[in-house]
N, C-alpha and C positions, 0 to 999 in steps of 0.2 A: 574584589568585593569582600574579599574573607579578613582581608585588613582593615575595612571600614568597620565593621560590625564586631572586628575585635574589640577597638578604641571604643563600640559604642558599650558594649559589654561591660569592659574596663570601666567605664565612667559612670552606668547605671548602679555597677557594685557598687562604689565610693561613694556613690550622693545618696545610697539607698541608708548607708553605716551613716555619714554625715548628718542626715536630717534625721535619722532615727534618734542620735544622740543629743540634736538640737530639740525634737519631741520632748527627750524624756526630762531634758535641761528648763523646760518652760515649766514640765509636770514640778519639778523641784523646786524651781526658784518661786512658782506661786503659791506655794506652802511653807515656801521659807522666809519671802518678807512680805506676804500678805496680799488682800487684794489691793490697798493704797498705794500700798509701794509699786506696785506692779504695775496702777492702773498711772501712776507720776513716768516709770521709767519706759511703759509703751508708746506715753503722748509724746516723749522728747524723742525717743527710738524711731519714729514715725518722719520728724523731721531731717535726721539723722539719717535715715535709708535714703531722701532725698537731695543732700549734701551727698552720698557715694554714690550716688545715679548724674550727679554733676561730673564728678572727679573719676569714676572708673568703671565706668560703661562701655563707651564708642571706644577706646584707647586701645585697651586691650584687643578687641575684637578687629582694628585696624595693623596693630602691631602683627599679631598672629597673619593675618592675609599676606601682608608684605614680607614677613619674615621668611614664608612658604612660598613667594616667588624670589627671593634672592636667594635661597637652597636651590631654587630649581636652576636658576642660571649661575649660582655656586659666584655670587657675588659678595662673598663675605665681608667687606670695606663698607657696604653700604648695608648691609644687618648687622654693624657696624655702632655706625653711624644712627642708623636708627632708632637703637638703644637708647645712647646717648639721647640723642633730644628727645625721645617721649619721656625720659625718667624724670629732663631739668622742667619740661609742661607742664609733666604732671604734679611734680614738689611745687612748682608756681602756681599750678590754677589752685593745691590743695589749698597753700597756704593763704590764697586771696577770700577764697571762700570762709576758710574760719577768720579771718579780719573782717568779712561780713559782718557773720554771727555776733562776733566780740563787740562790733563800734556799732552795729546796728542793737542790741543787747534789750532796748524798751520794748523795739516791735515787737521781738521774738516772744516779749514776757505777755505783749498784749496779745498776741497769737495764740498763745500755751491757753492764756484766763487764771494758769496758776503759775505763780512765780517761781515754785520751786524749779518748776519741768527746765528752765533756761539753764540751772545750775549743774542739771545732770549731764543737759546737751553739750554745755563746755567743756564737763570730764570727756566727753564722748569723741570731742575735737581731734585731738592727739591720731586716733584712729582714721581719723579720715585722711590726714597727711601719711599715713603709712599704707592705706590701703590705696591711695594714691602709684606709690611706690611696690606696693606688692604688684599691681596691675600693670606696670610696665613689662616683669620681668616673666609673670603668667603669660601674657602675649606671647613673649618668645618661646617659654616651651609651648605653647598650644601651637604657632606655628612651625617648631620642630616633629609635634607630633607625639612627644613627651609627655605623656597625657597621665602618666603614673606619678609624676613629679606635680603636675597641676593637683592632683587627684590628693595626693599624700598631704600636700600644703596646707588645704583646705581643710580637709578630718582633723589636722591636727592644731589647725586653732581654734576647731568647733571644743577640740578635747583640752587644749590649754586653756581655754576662756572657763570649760564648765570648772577643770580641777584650782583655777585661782579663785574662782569664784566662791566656789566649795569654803574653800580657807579664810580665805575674807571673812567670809557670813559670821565664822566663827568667832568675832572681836565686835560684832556691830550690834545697837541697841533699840536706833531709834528707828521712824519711816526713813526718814531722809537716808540713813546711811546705808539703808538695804538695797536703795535706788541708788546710789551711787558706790556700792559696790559693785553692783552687775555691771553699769555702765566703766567704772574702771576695768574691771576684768572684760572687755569688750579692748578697749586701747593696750592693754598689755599685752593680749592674744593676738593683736594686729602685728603690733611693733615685731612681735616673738615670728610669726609666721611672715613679716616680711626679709627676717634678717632668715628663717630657714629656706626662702625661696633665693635670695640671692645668692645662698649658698651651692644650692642646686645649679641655679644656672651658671656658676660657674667653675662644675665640676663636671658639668656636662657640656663642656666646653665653651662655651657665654664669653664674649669680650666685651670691652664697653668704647666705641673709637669716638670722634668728635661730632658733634650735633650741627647737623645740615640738612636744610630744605624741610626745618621745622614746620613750617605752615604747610605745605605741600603736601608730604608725606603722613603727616599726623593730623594735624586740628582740622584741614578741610574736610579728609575724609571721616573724618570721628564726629564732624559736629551733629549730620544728618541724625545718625546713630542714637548721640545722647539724647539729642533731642525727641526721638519716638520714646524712647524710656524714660525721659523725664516726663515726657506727656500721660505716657502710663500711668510712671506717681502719681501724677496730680488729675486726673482725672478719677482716679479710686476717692479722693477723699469728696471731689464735685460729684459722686455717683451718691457716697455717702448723707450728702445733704439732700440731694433731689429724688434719691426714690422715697423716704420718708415724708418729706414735702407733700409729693405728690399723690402720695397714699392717704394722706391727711384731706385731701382736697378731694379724691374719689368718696368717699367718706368714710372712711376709720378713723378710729380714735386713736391720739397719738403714741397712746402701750403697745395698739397693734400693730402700728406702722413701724415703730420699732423693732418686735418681736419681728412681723413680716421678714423684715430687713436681715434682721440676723440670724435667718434661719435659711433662708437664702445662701447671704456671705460667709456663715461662721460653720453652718452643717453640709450644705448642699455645695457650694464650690470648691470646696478643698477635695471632694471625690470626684468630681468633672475635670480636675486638673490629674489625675493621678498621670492618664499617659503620658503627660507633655514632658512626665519626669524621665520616660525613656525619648521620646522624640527630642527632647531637649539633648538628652547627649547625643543623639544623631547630629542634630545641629552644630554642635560644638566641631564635633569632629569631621564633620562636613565642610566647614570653609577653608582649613587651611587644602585639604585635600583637592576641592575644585580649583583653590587657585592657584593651586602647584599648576595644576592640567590646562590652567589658562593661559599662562604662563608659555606651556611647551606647546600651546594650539593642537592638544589632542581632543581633535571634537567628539569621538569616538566614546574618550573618555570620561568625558562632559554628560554627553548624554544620555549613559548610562547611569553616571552614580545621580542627576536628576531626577529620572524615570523612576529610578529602582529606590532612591529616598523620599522621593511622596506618596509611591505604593506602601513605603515601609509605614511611614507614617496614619496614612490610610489604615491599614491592617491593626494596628496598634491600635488605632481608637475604635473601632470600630468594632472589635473581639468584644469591648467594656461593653457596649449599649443593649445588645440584648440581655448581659445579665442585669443591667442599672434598670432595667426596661422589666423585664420579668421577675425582676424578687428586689427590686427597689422599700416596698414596704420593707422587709425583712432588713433589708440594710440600715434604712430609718430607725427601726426598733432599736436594733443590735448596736448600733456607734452612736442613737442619741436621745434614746428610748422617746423616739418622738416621728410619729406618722406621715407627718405633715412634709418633712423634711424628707420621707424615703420616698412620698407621693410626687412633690416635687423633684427630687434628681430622675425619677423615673421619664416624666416629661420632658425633662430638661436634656435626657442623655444625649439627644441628636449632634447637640451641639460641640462634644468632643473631637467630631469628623471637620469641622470649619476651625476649632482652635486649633486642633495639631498641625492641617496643613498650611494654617498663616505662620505656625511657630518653624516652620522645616522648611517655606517658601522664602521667608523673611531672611531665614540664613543662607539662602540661593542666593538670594541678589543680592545682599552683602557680601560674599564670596566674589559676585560677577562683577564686583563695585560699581551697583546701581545702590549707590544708599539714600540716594534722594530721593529716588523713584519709590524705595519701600516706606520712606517717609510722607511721601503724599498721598501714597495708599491707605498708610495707617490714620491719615486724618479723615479723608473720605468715611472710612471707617467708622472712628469715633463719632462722627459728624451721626451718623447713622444709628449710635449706638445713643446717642445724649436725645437725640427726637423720639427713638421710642420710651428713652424712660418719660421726657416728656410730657406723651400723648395717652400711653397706653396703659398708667394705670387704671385711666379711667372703669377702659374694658376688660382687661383681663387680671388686675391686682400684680402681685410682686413676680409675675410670671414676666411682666412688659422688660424686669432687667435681663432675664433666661432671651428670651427673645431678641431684646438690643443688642447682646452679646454675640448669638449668633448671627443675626444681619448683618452685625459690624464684621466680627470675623471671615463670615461667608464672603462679604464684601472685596475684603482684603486679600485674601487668599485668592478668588476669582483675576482680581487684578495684579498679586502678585504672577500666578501662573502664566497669565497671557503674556506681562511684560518678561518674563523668562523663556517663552517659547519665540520671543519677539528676537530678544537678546541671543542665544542660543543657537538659533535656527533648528531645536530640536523639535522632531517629530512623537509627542510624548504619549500619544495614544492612550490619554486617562480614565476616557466616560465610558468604557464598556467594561473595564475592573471596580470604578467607582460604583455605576450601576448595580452591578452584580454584588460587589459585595454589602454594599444597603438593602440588597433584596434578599442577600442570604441572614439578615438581622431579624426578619420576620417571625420565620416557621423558628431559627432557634430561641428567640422574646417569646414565643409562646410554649415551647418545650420546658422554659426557664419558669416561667406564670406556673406552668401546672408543677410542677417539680418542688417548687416552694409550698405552691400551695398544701399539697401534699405531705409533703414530710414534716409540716411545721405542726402538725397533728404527732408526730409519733418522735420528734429528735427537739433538742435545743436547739437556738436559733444559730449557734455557733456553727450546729453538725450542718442543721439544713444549708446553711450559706457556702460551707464550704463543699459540700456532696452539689448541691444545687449548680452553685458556679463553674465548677472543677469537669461539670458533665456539658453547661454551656458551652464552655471555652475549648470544646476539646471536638465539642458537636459543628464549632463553628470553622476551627481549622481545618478537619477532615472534609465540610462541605466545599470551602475555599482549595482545597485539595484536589477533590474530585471536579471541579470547575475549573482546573488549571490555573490557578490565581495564584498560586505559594507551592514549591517545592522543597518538603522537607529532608533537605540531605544529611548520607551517613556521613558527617564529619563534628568533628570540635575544635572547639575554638582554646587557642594553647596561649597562656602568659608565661613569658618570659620574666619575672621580676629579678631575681639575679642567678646568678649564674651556675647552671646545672640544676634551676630550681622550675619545675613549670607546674603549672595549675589549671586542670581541667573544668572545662565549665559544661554544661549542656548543651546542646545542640539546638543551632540558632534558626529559625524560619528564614530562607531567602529567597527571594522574588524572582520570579523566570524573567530574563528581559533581553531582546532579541540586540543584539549587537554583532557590529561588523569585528572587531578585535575585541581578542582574551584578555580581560583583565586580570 
């Protein structure tokens, strides 16, 4: 277990460096070419994340499983093999898709409504034939387990993209070309980070043998996959039009329904996703891991790391809600000098407990290679999530998308679990720690309520937020503690990055969980 939560460690620092420098990257370039330019290169960027959700989504995350059962049975000719034909699928499917773009070239411009946006998409093309290609080779170290090599790749074309960019600006005059230099420093940072991962992998041993049982191997099990995440894209932008719509219809006026809208999307969901940023690397490092142990049919092993990663998951969200829940206004204040948005996430907190465990359930049965299975869950889902936005602006305003989101995810995550207890045969004994620990969110959301309330009299709202949270979070471990839910052991978690060189981190919460063999 002490390995599992190292890699998760490992990946939460990276992606914490990564997006901070991706943060501060946005903070710059909107000052640097303006809001036009910004608002031209976000609508092509838009389409563009949906071209790399075509090309390098499912691939990766099937490469990695398969790669982590051919280490197990130490069949190297066929991770091999493997290589080989995901890299020639992926160079093919990239390059079919920018032949789209390019022969289809009217629609895309009648889609935009502005002609420019189709010019920056094209500079933007390049990068998706690379990110194509970076995807093949991240697969394999994710399922070596190589997780500092995935890790280092990534930082370092968040930080080639911002320093070419930087340079570029420095020659450019007009809108158009501030929007097309970001989008070129996007393909050049691709390119650069996919020739530094091949490099990687094969210094860390990497072969590349002949491409066999392409279809087999690769695109069946990847389609399910893409396909839940393309539906993700595009269900964001069908949300985009219909809660507005239907806000319009409850009867607002359409400033409000927009305002609504993005005070929701733009203030209040980017802090309801905070945990998913550590359960996400639980995920990550969770499927090549189960499907080594599927591989060796150690059920033992199976369901443990199950158990013990949707309790983690669980604890993770579930720590945020009574502070989002008790000093929510203050958060509103503080990150958006706006009430309405801390009132909202306060309401909305619940909902973190139903995203995390469809984000850590989702990579279960991906691991157990049920990916079809978590693809009909995830429509069910959605299905659930499009009727409330719906119905229910009527009665409750922009809360119906808080809502939808949680039904939907609730939905899914219920039905992920069962079909992994199904799949499994484990005995996962979840409703008397999930219980418990929603009931220990109570007494601390109110400890939290008064705590803010309190000190927002006599400290800035800085001191209060962090004295306030800092006594939640800490109220709410100890209580999980004394209720035998989490044991905090004396140990640390050691990286090895090279040699004679290790880095201590803090001491990680681990979940007591009854198993027949020591992992």
């Amino acid at each position: 277990m002490k390995s599992l939560f190292k890699a998760v460690a490992l990946i939460t620092f990276f992606s914490i460096l990564t997006r901070l420098a991706g943060f501060l990257f946005r903070i710059y370039l909107s000052r640097a070419i303006g809001a036009e330019a910004l608002g031209i290169y976000q609508v092509s960027f838009s389409i563009f994340m949906v071209l790399i959700t075509i090309v390098s989504s499912g691939i990766p995350l099937i490469i990695s499983r398969n790669t982590a059962k051919y280490t197990a049975l130490q069949d190297k000719q066929s991770e091999k093999n493997l290589i080989a034909g995901s890299m020639i699928f992926s160079i093919i499917l990239s390059l079919i898709v920018c032949l789209f773009v390019l022969i289809f070239r009217n629609l895309f411009t009648k889609i935009f409504t502005d002609e420019r946006c189709i010019n920056i998409l094209i500079v933007l093309l390049p990068a998706v034939v690379f990110s194509g290609i970076y995807g093949t080779f991240r697969g394999w170290l994710w399922g070596k387990n190589n997780y500092f090599g995935v890790c280092i790749s990534e930082l370092f074309e968040q930080l080639v993209r911002i320093l070419i960019c930087v340079i570029m600006l420095g020659t450019t005059f007009t809108v158009l070309d501030g929007a097309t230099t970001a989008a070129a420093s996007m393909s050049i940072a691709c390119a650069l980070s996919a020739i530094l991962i091949i490099i990687i992998f094969f210094v860390s041993g990497g072969r590349i043998g002949k491409p066999k049982n392409i279809y087999k191997d690769v695109i069946k099990p990847s389609t399910p996959i893409t396909l839940v995440r393309l539906a993700t894209s595009l269900v964001q932008p069908v949300i985009a039009i219909l809660i507005p719509l239907r806000l319009v219809a409850a009867g607002f006026t359409n400033a409000q329904a927009i305002s609504q809208y993005g005070i929701a999307i733009g203030m209040t969901m980017p802090l309801l996703f905070i945990p998913s940023a550590i359960i996400g690397s639980l995920s990550m490092a969770l499927i090549p891991d189960i499907s080594s142990a599927v591989t060796k049919q150690d059920t033992n092993h199976i369901e443990n790391r199950i158990t013990t990663s949707i309790l983690f998951s669980l604890f993770v969200s579930a720590i945020f809600i009574p502070l989002f829940i008790g000093a929510g206004q203050q958060i509103g204040l503080f990150f958006y000098d706006n009430v309405q948005s801390g009132n909202l996430l306060a309401s909305a907190a619940w909902i973190m407990i139903p995203i995390g465990l469809t984000n850590v359930t989702s990579s279960i049965l991906n691991a157990l290679g049920l990916e079809v299975k978590s693809l009909k869950n995830y429509i069910i889902g959605a299905i659930m999530l499009l009727l409330c936005v719906w119905f229910l602006p009527k009665y409750i305003g922009v809360k119906a998308l808080i809502w939808g989101m949680g039904i939907c995810t609730a939905t899914a995550s219920y039905l992920n679990i069962r079909m992994i207890k199904k799949k499994s045969n484990a005995k996962l004994k979840l409703m008397k720690p999930f219980i418990l620990m929603c009931a220990l969110t109570i007494p601390v959301a109110a400890l939290t309520s008064f705590l803010a309330n309190i000190l927002s009299n006599y400290f800035t709202l800085f001191f209060t937020l962090a004295i306030t949270c800092s006594i939640g979070a800490i109220c709410f471990v100890i209580l999980c503690m004394v209720f035998n839910l989490i044991d905090y052991n004396a140990w640390f978690v050691k990286f090895k990055f090279f040699k004679g060189e290790k880095i201590k981190l803090p001491k990680i919460v681990k979940f007591k969980v009854k198993n027949k063999t020591k992992n």
